[in-house]
PAKOL-877729 format. One record per residue (C-alpha): residue in one letter; x, y, z. Coordinates in steps of 0.02 Angstrom, whole numbers, padded with zeros to 5 digits, always signed. Layout:
N
AXYZ/...
// end
This chain:
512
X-11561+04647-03590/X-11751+04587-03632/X-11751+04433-03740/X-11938+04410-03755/X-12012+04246-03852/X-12100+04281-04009/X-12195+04116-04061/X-12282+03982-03941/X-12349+03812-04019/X-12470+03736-03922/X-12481+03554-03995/X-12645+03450-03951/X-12800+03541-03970/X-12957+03471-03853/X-13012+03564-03689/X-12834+03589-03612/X-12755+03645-03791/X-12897+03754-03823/X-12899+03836-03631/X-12719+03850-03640/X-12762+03963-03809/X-12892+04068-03761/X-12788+04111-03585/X-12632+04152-03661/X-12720+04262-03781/X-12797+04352-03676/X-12666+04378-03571/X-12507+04384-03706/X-12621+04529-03809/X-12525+04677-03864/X-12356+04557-03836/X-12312+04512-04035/X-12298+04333-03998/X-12402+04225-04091/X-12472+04068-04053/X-12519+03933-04149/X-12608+03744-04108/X-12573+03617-04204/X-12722+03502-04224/X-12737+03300-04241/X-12919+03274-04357/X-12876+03082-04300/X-12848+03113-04104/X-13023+03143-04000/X-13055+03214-03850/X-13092+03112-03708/X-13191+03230-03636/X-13222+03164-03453/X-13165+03313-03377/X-13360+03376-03366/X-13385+03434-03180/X-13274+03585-03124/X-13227+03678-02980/X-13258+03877-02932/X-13075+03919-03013/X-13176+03903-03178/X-13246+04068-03149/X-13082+04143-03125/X-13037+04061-03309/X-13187+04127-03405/X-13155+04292-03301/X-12964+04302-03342/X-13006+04251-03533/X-13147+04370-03543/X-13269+04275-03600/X-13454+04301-03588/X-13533+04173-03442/X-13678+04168-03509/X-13627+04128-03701/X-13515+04023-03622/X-13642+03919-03520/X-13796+03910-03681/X-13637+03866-03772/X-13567+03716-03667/X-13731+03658-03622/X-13690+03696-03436/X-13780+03680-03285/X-13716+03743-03100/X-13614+03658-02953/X-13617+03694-02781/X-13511+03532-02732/X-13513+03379-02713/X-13632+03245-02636/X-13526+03067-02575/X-13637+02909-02557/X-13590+02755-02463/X-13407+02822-02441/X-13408+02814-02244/X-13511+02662-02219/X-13647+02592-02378/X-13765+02689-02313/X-13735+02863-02285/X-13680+03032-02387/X-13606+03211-02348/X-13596+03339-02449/X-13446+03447-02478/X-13483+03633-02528/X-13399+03755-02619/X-13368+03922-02520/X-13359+03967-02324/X-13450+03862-02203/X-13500+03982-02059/X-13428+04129-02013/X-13257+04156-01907/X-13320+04203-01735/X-13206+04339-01619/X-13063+04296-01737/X-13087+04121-01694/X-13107+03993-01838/X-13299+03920-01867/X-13251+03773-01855/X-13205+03776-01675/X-13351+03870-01637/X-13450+03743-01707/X-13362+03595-01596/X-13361+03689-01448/X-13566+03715-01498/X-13568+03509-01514/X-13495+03511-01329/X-13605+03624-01237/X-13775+03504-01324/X-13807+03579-01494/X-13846+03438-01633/X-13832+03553-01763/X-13752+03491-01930/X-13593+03571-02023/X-13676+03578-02161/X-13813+03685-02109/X-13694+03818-02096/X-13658+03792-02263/X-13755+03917-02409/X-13701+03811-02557/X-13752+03656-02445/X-13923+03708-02416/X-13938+03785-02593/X-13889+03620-02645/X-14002+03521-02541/X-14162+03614-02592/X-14103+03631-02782/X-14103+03830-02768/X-13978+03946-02881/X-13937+04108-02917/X-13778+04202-02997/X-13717+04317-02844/X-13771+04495-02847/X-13681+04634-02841/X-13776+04693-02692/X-13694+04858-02674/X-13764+04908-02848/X-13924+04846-02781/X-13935+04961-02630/X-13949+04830-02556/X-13864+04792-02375/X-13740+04665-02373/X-13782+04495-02339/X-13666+04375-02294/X-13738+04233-02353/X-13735+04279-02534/X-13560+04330-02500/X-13505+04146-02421/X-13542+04043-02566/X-13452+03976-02706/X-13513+03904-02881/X-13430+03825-03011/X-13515+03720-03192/X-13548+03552-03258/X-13520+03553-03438/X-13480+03474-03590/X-13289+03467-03620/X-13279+03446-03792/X-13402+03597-03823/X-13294+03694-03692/X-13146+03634-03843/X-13266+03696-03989/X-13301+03843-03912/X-13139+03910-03856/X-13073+03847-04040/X-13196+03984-04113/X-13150+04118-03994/X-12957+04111-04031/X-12967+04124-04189/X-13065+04258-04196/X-12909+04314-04091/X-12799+04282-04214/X-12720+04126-04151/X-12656+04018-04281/X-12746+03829-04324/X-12656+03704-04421/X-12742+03534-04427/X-12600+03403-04445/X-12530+03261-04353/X-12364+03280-04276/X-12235+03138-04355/X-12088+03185-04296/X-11995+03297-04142/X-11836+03385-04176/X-11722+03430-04024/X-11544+03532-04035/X-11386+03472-03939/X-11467+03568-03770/X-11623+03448-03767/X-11738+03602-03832/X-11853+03564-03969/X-11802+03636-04104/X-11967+03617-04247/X-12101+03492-04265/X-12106+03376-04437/X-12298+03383-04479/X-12390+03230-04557/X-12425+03361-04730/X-12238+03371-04765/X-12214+03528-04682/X-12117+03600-04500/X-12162+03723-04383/X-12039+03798-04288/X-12040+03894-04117/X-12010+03962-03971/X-12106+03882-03844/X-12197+03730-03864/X-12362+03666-03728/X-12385+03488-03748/X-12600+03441-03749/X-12586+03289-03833/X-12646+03189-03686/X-12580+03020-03589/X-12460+03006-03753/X-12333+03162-03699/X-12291+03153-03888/X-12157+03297-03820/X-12131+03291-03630/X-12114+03100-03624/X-12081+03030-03784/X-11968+03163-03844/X-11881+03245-03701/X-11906+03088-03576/X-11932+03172-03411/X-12012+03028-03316/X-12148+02991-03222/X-12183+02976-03047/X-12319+02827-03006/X-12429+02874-02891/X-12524+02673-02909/X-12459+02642-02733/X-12575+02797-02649/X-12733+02780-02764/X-12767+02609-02840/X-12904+02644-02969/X-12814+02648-03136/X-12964+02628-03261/X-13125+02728-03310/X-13285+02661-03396/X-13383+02804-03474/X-13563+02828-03557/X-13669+02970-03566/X-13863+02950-03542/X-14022+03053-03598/X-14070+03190-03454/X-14229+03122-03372/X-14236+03244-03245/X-14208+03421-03209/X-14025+03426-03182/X-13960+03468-02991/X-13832+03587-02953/X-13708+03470-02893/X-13617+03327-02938/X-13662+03130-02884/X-13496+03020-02816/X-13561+02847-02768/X-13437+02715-02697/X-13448+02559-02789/X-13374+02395-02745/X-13198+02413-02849/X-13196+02614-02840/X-13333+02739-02882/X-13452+02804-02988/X-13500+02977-03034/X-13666+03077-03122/X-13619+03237-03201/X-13813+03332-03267/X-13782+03433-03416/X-13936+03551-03473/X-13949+03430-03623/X-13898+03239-03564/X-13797+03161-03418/X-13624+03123-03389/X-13582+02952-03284/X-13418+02862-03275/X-13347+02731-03165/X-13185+02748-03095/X-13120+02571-03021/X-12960+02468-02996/X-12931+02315-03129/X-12852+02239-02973/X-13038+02200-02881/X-13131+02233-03045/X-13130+02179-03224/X-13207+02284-03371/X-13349+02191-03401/X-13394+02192-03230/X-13383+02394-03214/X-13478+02427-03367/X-13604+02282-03307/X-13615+02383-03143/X-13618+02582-03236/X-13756+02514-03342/X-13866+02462-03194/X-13827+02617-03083/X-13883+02735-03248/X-14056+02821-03277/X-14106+02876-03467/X-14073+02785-03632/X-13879+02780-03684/X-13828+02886-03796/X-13666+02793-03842/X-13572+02637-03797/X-13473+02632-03624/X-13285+02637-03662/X-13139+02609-03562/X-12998+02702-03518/X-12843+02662-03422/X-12727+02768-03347/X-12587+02786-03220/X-12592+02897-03072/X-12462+03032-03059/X-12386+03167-03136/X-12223+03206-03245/X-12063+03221-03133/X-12023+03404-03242/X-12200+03455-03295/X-12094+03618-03370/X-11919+03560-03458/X-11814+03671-03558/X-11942+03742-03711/X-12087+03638-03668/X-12234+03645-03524/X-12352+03471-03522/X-12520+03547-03497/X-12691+03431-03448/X-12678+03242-03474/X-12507+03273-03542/X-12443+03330-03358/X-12513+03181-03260/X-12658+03116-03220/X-12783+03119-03037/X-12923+03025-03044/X-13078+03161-03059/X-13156+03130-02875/X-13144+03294-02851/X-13152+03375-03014/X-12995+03436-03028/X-12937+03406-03213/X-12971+03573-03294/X-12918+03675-03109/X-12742+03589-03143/X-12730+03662-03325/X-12785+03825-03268/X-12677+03843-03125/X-12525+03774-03220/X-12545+03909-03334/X-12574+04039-03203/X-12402+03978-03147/X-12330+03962-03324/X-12390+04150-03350/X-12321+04194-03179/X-12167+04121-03235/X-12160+04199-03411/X-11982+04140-03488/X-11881+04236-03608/X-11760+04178-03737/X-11632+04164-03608/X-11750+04002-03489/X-11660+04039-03356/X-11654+03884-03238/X-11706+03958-03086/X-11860+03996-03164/X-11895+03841-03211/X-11864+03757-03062/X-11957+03867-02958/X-12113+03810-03075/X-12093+03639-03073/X-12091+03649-02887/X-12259+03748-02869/X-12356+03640-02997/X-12302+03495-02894/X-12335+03550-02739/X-12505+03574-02818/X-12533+03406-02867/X-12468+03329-02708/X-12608+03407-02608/X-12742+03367-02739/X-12667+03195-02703/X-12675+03173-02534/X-12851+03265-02532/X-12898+03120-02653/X-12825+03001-02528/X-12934+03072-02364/X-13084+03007-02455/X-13013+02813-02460/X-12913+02807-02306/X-13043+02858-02172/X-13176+02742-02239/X-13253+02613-02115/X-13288+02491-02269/X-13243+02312-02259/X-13376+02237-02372/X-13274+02215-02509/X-13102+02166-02546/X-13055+02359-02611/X-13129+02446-02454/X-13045+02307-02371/X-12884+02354-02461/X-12916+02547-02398/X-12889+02502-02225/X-12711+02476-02238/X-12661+02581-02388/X-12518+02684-02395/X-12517+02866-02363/X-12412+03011-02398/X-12333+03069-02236/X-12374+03238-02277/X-12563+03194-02242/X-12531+03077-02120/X-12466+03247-02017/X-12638+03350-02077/X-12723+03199-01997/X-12637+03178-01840/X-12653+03377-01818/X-12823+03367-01854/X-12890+03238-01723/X-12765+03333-01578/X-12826+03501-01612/X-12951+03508-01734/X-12852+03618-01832/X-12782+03605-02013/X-12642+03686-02072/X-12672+03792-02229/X-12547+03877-02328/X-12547+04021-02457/X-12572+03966-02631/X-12686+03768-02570/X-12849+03762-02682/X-12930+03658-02571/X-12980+03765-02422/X-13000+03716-02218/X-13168+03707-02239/X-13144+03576-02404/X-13053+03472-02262/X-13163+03506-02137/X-13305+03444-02246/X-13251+03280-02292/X-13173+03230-02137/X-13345+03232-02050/X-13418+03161-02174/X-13301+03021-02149/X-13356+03037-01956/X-13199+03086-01877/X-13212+03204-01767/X-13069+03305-01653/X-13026+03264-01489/X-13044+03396-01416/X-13097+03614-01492/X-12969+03768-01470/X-12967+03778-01270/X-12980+03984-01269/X-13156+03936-01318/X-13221+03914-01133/X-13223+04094-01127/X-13357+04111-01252/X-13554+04129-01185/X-13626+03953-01185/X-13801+04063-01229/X-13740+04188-01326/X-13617+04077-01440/X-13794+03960-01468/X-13863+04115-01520/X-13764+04169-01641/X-13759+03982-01710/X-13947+03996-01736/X-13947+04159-01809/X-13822+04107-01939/X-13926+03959-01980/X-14096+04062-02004/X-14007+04201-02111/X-13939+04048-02238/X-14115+03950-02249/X-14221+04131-02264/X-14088+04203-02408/X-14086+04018-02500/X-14263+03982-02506/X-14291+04139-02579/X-14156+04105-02729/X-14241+04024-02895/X-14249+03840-02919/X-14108+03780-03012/X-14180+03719-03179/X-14313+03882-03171/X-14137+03976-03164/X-14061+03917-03295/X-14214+03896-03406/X-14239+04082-03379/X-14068+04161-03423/X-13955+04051-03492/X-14031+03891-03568/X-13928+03806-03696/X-13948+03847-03879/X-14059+03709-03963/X-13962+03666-04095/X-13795+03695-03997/X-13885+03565-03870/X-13892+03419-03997/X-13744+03275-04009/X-13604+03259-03883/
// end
């Protein structure tokens, strides 16, 4: 017999409360169960999570929302990926793309074409088979066409790359605030005094700072590295991840734009951890993410404010935090959603992918009145499986570093590391090859990418390879290449784009 929920409470409001909102009522409409977010005026967003990955189009797809409202309303500006200084050695940087790099050859991945390319004398680089690379490198954007409608034949190029946005997080929270409620979805600005659990650990209603409860079904917890429900009510735990990933502070500030913003994000190592530059349409984004062990606070924000262009628009703060994630990110009547879930430092932009895909998986996973176990369990396992390899991706970038000029890149040579990506590694420089499994957000290719930027190369490329042409495989190499530089340079510059079809609202461009 159906026992279907009728109310969910999603307490915390920000970017993840507000996502979590505008998802669920898109997807929940026509269901009868009404959802409601309870509101702190006192708590703010922290709003670091600026820089995004391409699952951000699936979430403004799957909430049908307008991209182009969306993007004049958030102040956003494009990514194609992600450009590492000084992570290999001080000196150098690699870009990792969004999208396919090259194209599978006889059924054979590119990758191995390419190394067996590298063997027979070609000094091609990986990235040049890259179309968000080379869009990247010569600031050039477009929104993909639908070339079919176009008449157009297809061209694989505009096919192979990937996109994703750099905006302003707590105008992604004001903006998906407005659009729920037009929805009907229930605001109530309070502060949450008290939990109340029954004998079974579920929580029964929540005791509101204006003397009144709110009772229901299901509640999402967004109120951030507090876990005012997961942790401090129902106690679930926490597993430290400090032993993998060291950094465990953030200095912030945010800058005047005083250039045209690029379509990609900036991470530059730093002596105690790393900095990043996020370009919004209206100002820039930088933070410093850094390890109190090698580093105090004075000396990041000493070493942010000398690495920034453009006047400050606010004072640096500080943030801690503790790597890691909740041991039951779903217990009983309650799902931790955002900061609330755990926390991975934002090297790969991968804050506001983890709220989405937790609630693709909380959707997927849909309880009833009846929360069976099973279910739960079966969640709980996904979402950490899904936080594990963001993890250990995270990791790759620190442990295959040649630095030894300071005491942290000293530290990196011997960290610990998960044995699960001690076995991707060890695979990788046998065969080349990395194992990728159904439901991974990070891609082959994403591996591919950042170990050779890190310079470490395979021993040896897929042996069945020999049997290619030595002529006609550099052929087909060269051709690729030509097809991605001819279709990019014809694309729009990047700031030209955006100034032409999306450009943020004036007023809506003013403040944070």
């Amino acid at each position: 017999m159906q026992k279907p929920l009728k109310s969910l409470c999603i307490v915390g409001g920000g970017t993840a409360g507000w996502m979590a909102a505008s998802l669920l009522s898109a997807t929940l409409r026509g269901s009868n169960i009404s959802i409601t977010v309870v509101e702190s005026p006192d708590i703010a967003t922290i709003g670091v999570g600026e820089s995004t990955v391409p699952s951000m189009m699936d979430f403004i797809q799957a909430c049908q929302i307008d991209l182009k409202e969306f993007i004049q309303a958030t102040s956003a500006t494009f990514k194609l990926g992600i450009r590492f200084d000084g992570w290999q050695t001080s000196t150098e940087s690699y870009f990792h793309p969004f999208g396919r790099v090259g194209k599978d050859i006889n059924g054979f991945d590119f990758y191995q074409a390419w190394l067996k390319s590298l063997a027979d004398g070609a000094t091609t680089r990986w990235a040049d088979y890259s179309p968000s690379a080379i869009m990247a490198e010569n600031e050039r954007f477009m929104l993909r066409p639908n070339q079919s409608q176009l008449g157009q034949p297809q061209n694989w190029v505009l096919s192979n790359y990937a996109h994703a946005l750099h905006l302003d997080a707590v105008k992604v929270g004001r903006y998906c605030r407005e659009l729920c409620q037009k929805r009907g979805v229930t605001r109530i600005e309070a502060t949450v005094k008290d939990v109340v659990t029954d004998d079974a650990d579920f929580i029964q209603y929540l005791m509101l700072d204006n003397d009144k409860t709110i009772s229901s079904d299901f509640f999402i917890d967004c109120t951030g590295f507090n876990g005012l429900l997961i942790d401090k009510k129902l106690k679930v735990g926490y597993d430290d991840w400090s032993s993998f990933l060291p950094c465990n502070r953030a200095v912030t500030v945010q800058t005047e734009q005083v250039n045209n913003p690029v379509p990609y994000t900036i991470a530059m190592a730093q002596a105690a951890g790393w900095s990043w530059k996020i370009p919004l349409q209206h100002r820039t984004g930088n933070g410093y993410v850094f390890s109190s062990r090698f580093c105090s606070d004075n000396e990041a924000i000493q070493t942010l404010v000398n690495s920034i262009s453009g006047k400050m628009l606010n004072e640096p703060s500080v943030i801690p935090f503790v790597t890691g994630k909740r041991k039951k990110i779903w217990h009983n009547n309650c799902l931790a959603l955002g900061l609330a879930s755990g926390f991975l430092e934002p090297l790969e932009s991968t804050a506001i992918h983890l709220v989405y895909k937790t609630l693709v998986h909380f959707i997927k996973h849909f309880p009833d009145s009846d929360f069976e176990r099973s279910n739960e369990q079966l969640f709980n396992q996904k979402i950490d499986a899904d936080f594990e390899e963001i993890r250990d991706f995270i990791i790759l970038h620190y442990c295959t570093s040649d630095r030894i000029d300071t005491d942290f890149w000293r530290w990196c040579q011997t960290m610990s590391v998960p044995e699960s990506l001690n076995k991707k590694i060890r695979l990788f420089k046998d065969r080349g090859q990395i194992e990728h499994t159904q439901g991974q957000f990070f891609t082959s290719d994403s591996w591919y990418s950042i170990l050779e930027g890190m310079n470490i190369r395979p021993k040896k490329y897929h042996p069945l390879l020999d049997g290619f042409h030595r002529q006609g495989l550099a052929n087909t190499l060269s051709e690729n290449i030509k097809n991605i530089r001819e279709t990019v340079l014809k694309m729009p510059n990047h700031h030209d784009y955006i100034q032409m079809h999306c450009q943020a609202n004036k007023d809506l461009s003013k403040g944070t």
